[in-house]
DSSP file (Angstrom, degrees, kcal/mol; ACC not computed):
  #  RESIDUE AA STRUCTURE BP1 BP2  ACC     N-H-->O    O-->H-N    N-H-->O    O-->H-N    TCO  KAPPA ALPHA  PHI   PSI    X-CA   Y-CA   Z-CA
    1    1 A X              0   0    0      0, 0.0     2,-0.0     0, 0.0     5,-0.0   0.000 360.0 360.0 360.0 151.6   35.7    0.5  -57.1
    2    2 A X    >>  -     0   0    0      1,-0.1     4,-3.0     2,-0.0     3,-1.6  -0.261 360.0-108.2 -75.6 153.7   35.4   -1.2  -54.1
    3    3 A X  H 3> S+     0   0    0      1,-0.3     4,-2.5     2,-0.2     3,-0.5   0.913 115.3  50.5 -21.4 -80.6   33.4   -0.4  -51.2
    4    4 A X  H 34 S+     0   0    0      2,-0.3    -1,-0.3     1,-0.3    -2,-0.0   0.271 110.7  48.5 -59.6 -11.7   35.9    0.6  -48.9
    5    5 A X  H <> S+     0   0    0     -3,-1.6     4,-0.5     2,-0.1     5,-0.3   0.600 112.5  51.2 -96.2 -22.5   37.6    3.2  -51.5
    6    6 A X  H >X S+     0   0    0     -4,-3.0     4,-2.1    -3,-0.5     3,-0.6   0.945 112.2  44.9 -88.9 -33.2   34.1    4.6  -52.2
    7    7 A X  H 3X S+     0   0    0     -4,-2.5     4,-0.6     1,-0.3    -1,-0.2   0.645 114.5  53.1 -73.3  -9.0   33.3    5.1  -48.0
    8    8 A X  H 34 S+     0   0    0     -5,-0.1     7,-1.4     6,-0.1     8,-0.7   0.672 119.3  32.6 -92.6  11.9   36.9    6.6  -47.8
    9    9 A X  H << S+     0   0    0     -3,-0.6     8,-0.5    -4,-0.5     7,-0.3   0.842 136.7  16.8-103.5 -78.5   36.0    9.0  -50.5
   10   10 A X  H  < S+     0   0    0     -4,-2.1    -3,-0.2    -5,-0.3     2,-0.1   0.195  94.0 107.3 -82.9  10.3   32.1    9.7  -50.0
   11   11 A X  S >< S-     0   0    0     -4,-0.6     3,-0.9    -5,-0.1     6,-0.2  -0.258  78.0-110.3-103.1 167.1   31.4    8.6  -46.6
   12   12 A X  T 3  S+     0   0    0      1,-0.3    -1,-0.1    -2,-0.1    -4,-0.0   0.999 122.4  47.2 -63.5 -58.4   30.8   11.1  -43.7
   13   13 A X  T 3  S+     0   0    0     -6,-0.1    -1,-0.3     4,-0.1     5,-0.1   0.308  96.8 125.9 -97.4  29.8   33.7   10.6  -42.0
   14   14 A X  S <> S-     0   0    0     -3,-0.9     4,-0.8     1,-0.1    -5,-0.2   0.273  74.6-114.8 -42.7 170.6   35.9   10.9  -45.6
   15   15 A X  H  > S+     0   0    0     -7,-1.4     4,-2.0     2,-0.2     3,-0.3   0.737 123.5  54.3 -88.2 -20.2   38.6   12.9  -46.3
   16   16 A X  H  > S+     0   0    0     -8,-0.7     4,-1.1    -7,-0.3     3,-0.5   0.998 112.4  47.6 -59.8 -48.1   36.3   14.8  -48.9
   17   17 A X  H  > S+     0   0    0     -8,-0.5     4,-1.7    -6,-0.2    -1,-0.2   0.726 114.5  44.7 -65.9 -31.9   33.7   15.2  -45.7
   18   18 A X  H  X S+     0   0    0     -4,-0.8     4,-1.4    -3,-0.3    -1,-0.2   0.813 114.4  53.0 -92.9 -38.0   36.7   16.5  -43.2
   19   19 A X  H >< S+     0   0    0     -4,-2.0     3,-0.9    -3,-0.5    -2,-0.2   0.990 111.2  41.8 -24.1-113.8   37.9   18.8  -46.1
   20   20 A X  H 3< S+     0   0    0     -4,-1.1    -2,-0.3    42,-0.3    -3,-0.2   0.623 113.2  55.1  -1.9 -68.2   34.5   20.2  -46.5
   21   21 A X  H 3< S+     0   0    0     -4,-1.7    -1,-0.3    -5,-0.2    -2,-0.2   0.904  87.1 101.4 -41.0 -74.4   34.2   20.5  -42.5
   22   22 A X    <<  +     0   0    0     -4,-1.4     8,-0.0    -3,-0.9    -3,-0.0   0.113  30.0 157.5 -76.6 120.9   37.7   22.7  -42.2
   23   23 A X        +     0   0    0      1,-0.0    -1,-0.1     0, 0.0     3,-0.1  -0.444  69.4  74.0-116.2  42.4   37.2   26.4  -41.7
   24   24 A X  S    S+     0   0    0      2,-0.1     2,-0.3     0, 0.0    -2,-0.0   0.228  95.0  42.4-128.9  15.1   40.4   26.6  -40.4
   25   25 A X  S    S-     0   0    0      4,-0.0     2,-0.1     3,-0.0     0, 0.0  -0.896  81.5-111.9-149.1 166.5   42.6   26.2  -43.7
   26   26 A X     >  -     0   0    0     -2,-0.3     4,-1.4     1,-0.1     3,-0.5  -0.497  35.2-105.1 -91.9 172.3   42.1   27.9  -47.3
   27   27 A X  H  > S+     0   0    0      1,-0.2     4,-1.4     2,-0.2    -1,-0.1   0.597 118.6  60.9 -65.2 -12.1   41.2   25.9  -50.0
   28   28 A X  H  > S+     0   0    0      2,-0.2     4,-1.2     3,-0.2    -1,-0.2   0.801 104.7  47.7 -72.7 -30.0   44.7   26.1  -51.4
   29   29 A X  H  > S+     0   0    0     -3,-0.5     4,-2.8     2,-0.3     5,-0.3   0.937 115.9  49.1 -76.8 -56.8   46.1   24.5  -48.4
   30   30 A X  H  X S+     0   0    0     -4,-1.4     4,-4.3     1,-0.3     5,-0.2   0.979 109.2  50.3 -22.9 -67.9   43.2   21.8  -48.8
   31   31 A X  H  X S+     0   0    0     -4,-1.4     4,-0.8     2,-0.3    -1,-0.3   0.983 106.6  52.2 -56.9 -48.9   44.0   21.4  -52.1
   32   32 A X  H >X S+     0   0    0     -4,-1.2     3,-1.7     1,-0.3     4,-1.5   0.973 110.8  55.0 -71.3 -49.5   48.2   20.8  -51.5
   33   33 A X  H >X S+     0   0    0     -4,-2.8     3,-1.4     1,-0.3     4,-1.3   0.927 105.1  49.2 -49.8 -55.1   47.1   18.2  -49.0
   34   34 A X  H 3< S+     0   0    0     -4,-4.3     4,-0.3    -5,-0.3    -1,-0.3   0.680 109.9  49.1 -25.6 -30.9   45.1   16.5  -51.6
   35   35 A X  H <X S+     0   0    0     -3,-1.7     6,-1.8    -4,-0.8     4,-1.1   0.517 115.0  46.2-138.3 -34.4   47.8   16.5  -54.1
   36   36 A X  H << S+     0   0    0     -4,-1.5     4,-0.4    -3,-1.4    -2,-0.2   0.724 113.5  50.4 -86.8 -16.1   50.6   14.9  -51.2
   37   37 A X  T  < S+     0   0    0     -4,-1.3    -2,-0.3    -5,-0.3    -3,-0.1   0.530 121.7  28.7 -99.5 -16.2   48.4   12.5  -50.1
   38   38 A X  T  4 S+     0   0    0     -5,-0.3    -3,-0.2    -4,-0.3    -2,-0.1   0.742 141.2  12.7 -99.4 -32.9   47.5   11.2  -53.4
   39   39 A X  S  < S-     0   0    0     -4,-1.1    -3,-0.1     2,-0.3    -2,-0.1   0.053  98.0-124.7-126.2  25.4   50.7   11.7  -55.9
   40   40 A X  S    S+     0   0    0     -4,-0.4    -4,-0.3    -7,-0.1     2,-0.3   0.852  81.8  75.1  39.7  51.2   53.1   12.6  -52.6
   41   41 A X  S    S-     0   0    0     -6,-1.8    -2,-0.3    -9,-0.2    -3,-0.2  -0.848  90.8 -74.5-178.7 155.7   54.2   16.0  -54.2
   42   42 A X        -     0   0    0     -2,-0.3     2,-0.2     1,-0.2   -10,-0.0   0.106  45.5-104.0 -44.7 151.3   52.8   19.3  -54.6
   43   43 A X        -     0   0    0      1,-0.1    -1,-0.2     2,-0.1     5,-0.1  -0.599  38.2-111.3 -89.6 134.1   50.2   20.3  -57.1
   44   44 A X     >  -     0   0    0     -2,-0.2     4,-0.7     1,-0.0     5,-0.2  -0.339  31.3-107.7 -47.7 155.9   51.3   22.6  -60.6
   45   45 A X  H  > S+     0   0    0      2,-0.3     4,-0.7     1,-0.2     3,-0.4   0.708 123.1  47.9 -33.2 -53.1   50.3   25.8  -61.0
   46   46 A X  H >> S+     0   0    0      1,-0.3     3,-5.8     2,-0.2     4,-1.1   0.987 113.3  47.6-129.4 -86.0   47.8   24.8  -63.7
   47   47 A X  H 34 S+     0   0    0      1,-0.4     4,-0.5     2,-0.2    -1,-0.3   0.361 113.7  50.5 -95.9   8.2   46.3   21.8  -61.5
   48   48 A X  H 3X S+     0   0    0     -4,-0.7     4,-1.7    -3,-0.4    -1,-0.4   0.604 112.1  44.6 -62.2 -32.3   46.1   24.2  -58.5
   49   49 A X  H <X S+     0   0    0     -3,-5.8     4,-1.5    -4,-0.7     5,-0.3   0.961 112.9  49.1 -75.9 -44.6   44.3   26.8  -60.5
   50   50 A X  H >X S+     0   0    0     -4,-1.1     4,-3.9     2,-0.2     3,-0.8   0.996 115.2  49.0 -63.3 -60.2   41.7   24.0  -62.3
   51   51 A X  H >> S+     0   0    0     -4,-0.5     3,-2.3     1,-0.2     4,-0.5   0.718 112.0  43.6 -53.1 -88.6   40.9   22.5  -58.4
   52   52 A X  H 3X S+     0   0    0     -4,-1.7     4,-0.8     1,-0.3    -1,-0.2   0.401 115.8  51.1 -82.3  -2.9   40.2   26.0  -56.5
   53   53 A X  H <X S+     0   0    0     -4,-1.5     4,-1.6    -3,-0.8     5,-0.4   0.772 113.9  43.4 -73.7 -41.6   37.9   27.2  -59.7
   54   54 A X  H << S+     0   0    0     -4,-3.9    -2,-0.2    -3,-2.3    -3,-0.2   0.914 118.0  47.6 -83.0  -5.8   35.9   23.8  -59.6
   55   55 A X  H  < S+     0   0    0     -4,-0.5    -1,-0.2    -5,-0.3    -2,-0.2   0.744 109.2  47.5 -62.1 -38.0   35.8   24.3  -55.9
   56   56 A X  H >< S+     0   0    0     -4,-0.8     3,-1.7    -5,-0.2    -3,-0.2   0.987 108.3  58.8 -57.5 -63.5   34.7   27.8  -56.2
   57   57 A X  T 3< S+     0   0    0     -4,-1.6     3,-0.2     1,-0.3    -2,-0.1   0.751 122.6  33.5 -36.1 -23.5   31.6   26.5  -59.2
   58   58 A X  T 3   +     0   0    0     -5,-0.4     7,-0.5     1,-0.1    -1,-0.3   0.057  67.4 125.6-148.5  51.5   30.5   24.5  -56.4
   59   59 A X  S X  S+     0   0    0     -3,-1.7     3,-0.6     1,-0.2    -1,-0.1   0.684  75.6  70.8 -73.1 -10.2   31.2   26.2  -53.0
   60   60 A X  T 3  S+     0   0    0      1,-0.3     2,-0.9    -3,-0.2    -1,-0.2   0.991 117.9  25.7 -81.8 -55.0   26.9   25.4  -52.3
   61   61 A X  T 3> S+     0   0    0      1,-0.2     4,-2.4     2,-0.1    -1,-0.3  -0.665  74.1 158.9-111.6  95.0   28.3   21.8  -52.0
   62   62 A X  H <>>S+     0   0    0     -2,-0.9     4,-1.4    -3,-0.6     5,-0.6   0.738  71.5  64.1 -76.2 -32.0   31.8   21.3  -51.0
   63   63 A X  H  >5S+     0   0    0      2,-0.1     4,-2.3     3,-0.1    -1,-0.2   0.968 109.0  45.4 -64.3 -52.7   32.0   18.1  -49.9
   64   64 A X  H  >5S+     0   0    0      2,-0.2     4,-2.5     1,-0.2     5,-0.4   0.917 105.8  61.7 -30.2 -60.4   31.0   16.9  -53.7
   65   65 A X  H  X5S+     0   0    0     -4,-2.4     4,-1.3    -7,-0.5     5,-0.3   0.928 112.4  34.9 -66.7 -54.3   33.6   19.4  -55.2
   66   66 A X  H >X5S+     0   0    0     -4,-1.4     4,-1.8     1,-0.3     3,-1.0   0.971 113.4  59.1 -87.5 -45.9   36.7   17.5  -53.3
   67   67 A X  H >X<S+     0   0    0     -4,-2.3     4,-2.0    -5,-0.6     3,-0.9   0.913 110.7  44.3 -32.8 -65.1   35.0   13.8  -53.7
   68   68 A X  H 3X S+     0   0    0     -4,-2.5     4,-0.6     1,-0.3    -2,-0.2   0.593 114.2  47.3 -85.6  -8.6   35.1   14.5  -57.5
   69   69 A X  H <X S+     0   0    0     -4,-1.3     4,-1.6    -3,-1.0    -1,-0.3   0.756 109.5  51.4-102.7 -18.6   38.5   15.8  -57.5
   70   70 A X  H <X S+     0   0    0     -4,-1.8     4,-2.2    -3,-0.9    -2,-0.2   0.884 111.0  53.0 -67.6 -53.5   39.8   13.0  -55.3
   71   71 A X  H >X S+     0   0    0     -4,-2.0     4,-1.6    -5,-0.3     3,-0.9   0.998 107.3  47.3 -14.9 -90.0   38.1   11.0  -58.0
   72   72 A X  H >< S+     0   0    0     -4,-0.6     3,-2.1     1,-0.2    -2,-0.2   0.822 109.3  58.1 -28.8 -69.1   40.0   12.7  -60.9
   73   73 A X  H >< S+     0   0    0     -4,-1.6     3,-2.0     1,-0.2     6,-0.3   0.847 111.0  40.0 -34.8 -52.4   43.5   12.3  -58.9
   74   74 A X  H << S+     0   0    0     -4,-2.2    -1,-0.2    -3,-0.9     6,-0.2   0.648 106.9  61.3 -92.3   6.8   43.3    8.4  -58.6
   75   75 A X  T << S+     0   0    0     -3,-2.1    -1,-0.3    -4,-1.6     2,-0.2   0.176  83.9 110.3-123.7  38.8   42.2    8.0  -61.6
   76   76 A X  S <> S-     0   0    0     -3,-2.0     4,-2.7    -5,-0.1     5,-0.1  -0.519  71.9-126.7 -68.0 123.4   45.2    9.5  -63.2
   77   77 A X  H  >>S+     0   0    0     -2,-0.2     4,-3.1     3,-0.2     5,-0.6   0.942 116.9  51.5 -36.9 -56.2   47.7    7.6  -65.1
   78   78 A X  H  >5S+     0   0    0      2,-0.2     4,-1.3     3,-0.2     5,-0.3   0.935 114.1  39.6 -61.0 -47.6   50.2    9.1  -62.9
   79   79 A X  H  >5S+     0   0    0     -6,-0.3     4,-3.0     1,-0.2    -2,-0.2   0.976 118.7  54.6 -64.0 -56.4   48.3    7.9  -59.4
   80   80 A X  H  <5S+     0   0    0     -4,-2.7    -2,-0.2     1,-0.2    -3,-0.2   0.781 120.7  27.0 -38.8 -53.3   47.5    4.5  -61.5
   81   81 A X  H  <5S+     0   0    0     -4,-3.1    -1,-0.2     1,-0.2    -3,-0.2   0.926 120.6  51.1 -75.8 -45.8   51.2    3.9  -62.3
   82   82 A X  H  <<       0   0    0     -4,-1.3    -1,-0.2    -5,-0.6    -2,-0.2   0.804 360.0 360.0 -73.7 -42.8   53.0    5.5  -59.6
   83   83 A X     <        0   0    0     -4,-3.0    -1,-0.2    -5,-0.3    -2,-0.2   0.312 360.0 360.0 -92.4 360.0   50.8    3.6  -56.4
């Protein structure tokens, strides 16, 4: 991956990092923004439930949890074909 996808991803000012920051939304809300901003449509039942349990496994680092699920998203058949 390029530079520039791995600093918007992992960088301090990232969206995983801004994520991570925000006490002022739940993780579910977190999470539906992930999920419009990568495949432009709401998350399944199923792929809501798998994100806020690996966010939960790894609340001691939360910026990680949403890097590596931002990962997962784009490296989807579905993100690959679809963007």
């Amino acid at each position: 991956n390029s530079k520039e996808v791995q600093d918007k991803i992992t960088g301090g000012s990232s969206r995983a990092a801004m994520l991570a920051k925000d006490t002022t939304r739940s993780n579910e809300e977190k999470v539906q923004e992930l999920y419009r901003w990568v495949y432009s449509r709401a998350p399944q039942e199923q792929e809501m439930k798998f994100a806020l349990s690996y966010i939960e496994r790894h609340k001691e680092k939360p910026q990680i949890a949403y890097e590596d699920i931002i990962w997962a998203l784009i490296n989807t058949k579905e993100f690959l074909f679809n963007h």
